[in-house]
C-alpha positions as CSV (number, residue, x, y, z in Angstrom):
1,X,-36.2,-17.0,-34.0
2,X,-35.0,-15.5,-30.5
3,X,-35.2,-17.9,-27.3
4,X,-37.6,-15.9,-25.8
5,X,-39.8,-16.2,-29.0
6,X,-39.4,-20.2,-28.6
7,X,-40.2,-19.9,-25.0
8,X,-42.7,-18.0,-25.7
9,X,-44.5,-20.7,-28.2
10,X,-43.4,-23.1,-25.9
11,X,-45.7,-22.0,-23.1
12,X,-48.5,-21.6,-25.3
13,X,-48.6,-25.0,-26.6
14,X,-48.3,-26.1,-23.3
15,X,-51.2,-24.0,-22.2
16,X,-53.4,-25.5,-25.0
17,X,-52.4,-29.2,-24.0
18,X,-53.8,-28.6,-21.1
19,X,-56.6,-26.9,-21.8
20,X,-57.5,-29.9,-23.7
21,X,-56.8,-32.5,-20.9
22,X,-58.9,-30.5,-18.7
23,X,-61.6,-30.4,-20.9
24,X,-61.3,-34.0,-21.7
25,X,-61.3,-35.3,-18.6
26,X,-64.4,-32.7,-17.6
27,X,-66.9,-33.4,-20.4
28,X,-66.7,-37.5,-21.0
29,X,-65.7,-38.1,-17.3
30,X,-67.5,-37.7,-13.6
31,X,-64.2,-37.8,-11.9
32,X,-61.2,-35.4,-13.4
33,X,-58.4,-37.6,-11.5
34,X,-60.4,-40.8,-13.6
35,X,-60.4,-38.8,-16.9
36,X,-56.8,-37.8,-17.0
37,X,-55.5,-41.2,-16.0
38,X,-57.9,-42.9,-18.8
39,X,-56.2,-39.7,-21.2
40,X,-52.7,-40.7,-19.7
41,X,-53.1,-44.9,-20.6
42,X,-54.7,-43.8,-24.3
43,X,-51.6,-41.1,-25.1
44,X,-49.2,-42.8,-23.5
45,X,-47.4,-46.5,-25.5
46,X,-47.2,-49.4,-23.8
47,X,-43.3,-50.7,-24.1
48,X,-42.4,-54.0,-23.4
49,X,-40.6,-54.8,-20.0
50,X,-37.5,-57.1,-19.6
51,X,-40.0,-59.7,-18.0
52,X,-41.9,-60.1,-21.4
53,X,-39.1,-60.9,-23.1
54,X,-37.2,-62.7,-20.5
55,X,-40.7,-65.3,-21.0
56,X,-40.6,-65.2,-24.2
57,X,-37.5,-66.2,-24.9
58,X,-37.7,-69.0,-22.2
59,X,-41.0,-70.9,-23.3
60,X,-39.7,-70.2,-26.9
61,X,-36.7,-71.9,-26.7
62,X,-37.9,-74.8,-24.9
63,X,-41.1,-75.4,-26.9
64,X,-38.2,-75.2,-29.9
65,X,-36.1,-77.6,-28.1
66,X,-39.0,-80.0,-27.6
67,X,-39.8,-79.8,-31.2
68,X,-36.2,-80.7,-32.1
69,X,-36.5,-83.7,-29.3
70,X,-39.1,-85.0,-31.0
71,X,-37.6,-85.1,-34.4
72,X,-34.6,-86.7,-32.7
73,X,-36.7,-89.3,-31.0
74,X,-38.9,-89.9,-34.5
75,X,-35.8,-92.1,-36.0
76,X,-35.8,-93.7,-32.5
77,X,-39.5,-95.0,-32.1
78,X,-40.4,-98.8,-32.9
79,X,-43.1,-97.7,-34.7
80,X,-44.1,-94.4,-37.1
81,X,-46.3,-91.9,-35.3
82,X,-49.3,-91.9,-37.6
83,X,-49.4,-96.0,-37.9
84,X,-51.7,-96.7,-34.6
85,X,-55.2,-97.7,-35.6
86,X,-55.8,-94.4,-33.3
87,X,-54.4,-91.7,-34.2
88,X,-57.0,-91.0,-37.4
89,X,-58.8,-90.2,-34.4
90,X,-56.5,-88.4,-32.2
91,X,-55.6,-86.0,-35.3
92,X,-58.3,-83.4,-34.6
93,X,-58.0,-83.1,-31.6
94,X,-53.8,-82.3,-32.6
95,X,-54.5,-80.4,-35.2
96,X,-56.8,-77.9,-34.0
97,X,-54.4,-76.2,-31.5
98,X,-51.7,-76.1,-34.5
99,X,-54.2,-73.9,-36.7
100,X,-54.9,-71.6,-32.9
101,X,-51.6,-71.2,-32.5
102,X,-50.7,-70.2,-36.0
103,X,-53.1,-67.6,-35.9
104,X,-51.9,-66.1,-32.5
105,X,-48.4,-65.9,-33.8
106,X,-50.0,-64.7,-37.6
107,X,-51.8,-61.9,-35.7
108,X,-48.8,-61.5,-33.7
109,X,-47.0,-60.5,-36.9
110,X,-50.5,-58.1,-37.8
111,X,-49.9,-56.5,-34.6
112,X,-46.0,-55.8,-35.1
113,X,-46.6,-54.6,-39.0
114,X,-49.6,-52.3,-37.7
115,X,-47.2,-50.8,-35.2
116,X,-44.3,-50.0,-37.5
117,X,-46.6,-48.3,-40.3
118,X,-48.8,-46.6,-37.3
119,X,-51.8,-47.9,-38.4
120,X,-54.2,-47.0,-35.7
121,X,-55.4,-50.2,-35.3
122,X,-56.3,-49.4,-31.6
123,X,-58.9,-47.0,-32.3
124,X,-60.6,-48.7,-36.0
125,X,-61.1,-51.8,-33.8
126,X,-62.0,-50.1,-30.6
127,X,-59.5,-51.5,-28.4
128,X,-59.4,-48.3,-26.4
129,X,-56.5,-48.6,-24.1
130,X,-57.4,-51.9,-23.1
131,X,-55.2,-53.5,-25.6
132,X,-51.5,-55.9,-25.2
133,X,-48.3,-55.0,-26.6
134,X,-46.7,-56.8,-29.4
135,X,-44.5,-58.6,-26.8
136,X,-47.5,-59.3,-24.5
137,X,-48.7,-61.3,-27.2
138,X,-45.8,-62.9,-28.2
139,X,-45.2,-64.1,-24.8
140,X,-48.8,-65.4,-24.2
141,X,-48.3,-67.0,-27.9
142,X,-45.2,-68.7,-26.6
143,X,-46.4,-70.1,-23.7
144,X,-49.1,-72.0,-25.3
145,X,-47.0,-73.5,-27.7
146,X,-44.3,-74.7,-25.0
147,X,-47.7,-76.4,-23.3
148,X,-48.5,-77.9,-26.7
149,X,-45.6,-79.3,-27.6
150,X,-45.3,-80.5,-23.7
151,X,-48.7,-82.3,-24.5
152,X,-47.4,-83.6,-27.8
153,X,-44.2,-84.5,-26.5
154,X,-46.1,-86.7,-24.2
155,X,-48.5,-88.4,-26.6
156,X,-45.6,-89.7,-29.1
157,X,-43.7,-90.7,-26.1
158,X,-46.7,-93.3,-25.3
159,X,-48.1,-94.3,-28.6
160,X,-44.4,-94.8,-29.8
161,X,-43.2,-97.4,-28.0
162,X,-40.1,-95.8,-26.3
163,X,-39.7,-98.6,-23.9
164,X,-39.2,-97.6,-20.1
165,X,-40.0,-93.9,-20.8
166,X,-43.3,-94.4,-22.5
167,X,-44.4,-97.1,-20.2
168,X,-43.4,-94.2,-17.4
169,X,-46.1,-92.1,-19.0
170,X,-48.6,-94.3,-19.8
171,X,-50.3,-94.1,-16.4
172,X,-53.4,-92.2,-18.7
173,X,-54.4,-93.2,-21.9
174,X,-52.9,-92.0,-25.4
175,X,-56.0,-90.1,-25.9
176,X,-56.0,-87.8,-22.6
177,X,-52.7,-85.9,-23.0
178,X,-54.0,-84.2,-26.4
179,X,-57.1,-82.8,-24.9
180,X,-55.2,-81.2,-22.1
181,X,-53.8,-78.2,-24.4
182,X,-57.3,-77.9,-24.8
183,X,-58.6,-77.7,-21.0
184,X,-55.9,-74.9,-20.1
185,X,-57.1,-73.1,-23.3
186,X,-60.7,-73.2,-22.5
187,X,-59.9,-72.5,-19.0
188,X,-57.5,-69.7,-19.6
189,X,-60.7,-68.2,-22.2
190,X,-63.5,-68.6,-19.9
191,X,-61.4,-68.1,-16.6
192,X,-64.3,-65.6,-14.4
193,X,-61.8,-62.5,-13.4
194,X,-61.2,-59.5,-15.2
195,X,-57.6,-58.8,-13.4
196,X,-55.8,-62.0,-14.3
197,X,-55.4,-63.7,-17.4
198,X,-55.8,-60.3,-19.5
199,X,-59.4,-60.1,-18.2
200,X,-59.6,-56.9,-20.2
201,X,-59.3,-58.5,-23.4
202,X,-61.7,-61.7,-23.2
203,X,-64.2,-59.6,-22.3
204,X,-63.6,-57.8,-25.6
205,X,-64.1,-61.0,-27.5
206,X,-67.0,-61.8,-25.4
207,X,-68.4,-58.1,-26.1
208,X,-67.6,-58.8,-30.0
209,X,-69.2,-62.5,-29.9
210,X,-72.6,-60.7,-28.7
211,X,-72.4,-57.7,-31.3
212,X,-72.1,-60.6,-33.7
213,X,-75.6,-61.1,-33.6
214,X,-76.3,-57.1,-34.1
215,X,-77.2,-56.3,-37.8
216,X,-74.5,-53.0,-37.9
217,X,-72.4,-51.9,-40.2
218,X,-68.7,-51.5,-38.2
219,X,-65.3,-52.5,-39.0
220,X,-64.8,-54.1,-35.4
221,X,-67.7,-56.3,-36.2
222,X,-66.2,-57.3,-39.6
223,X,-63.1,-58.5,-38.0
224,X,-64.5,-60.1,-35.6
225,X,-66.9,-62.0,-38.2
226,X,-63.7,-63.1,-40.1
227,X,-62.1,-64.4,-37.4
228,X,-64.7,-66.0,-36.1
229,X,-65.2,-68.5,-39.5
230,X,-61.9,-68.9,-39.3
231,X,-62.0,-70.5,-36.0
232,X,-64.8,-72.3,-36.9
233,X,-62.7,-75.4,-38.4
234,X,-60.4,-75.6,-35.4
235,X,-63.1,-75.4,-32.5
236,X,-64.9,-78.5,-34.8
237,X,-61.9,-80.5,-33.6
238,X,-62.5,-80.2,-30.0
């Protein structure tokens, strides 16, 4: 095939393309300039910036390196974590952000597998383009576990009798610093903007949570039924 013959094919295709922009951005939108820049965030992949994983890396490794520290300091306390007459109480209230946070970085993993086997994921779920990157997840993931085990880290610092360090902390009760994972969480899920805090996607949940109700057969509404019992047993805890 000649270079002029490629050239040739070239322009056409190109011609086509954006014949079908045009069109695109005529028929479902108002505003062209509004149609091609929804076309251009649909077409176009979102790749992770050296900010994402800069963040992830840092809340990460210290949320590891609290979890190590609190190994470390388990042989240390005068007394076993799960021996005060109230942590049978406490326990819920720990263990539901453990089951959240396994499921963000589960889904995490969804997300990444989707990605690689270009399962279209975006579209069966109707994400549109308002959806995060696998490292935008990981790095939101990350960060709430850092303020978990920040919150933890606290708690078995006071109920374990570390001397002058838990007697530092011990300006609340046991009982508060457990339920404040759970105040930034609720916060961060209900927070009233749509440009901070990916606004974008609670409203989707929020959107899906009110479909719930609809009797409709669709695969969003299937997913978001699933996930929804499965955050029943958590959400009992708070």
């Amino acid at each position: 095939m000649s270079n002029m013959r490629v050239f040739e094919m070239q322009n056409r295709f190109n011609g086509f393309l954006s014949h079908i922009e045009r069109e695109y951005a005529t028929f479902f939108f108002k505003n062209v300039k509004e149609g091609n820049k929804n076309l251009k965030s649909i077409t176009s992949e979102k790749l992770f910036t050296r900010g994402e994983l800069y963040s992830f890396g840092l809340f990460s490794g210290f949320a590891a390196l609290i979890f190590l520290i609190i190994i470390i300091l388990a042989n240390e306390g005068e007394r076993a974590l799960d021996s005060g007459s109230n942590f049978s109480i406490i326990f819920p209230v720990i263990r539901g952000p453990i089951l959240i946070l396994l499921y963000m970085w589960f889904f995490c993993g969804c997300v990444y597998i989707w990605n690689k086997s270009n399962t279209n994921y975006k579209t069966t779920l109707k994400f549109n383009h308002h959806y995060s990157s696998v490292t935008e997840l990981m790095k939101r993931t990350s960060i709430f576990t850092f303020i978990y085990m920040v919150c933890f880290l606290w708690y078995f610092l006071i109920s374990g009798q570390f001397g002058k360090i838990g007697d530092g902390l011990s300006f609340v009760s046991e009982h508060i610093p457990p339920l404040f994972w759970w105040i930034i969480f609720l916060v961060y899920l209900f927070f009233p903007s749509r440009k901070y805090f990916n606004g974008e996607g609670r409203l989707y949940i929020f959107r899906a949570f009110r479909d719930f109700f609809k009797i409709a057969s669709d695969t969003r509404i299937s997913y978001f039924t699933n996930n929804f019992i499965t955050f029943i047993y958590p959400l009992r805890d708070v």
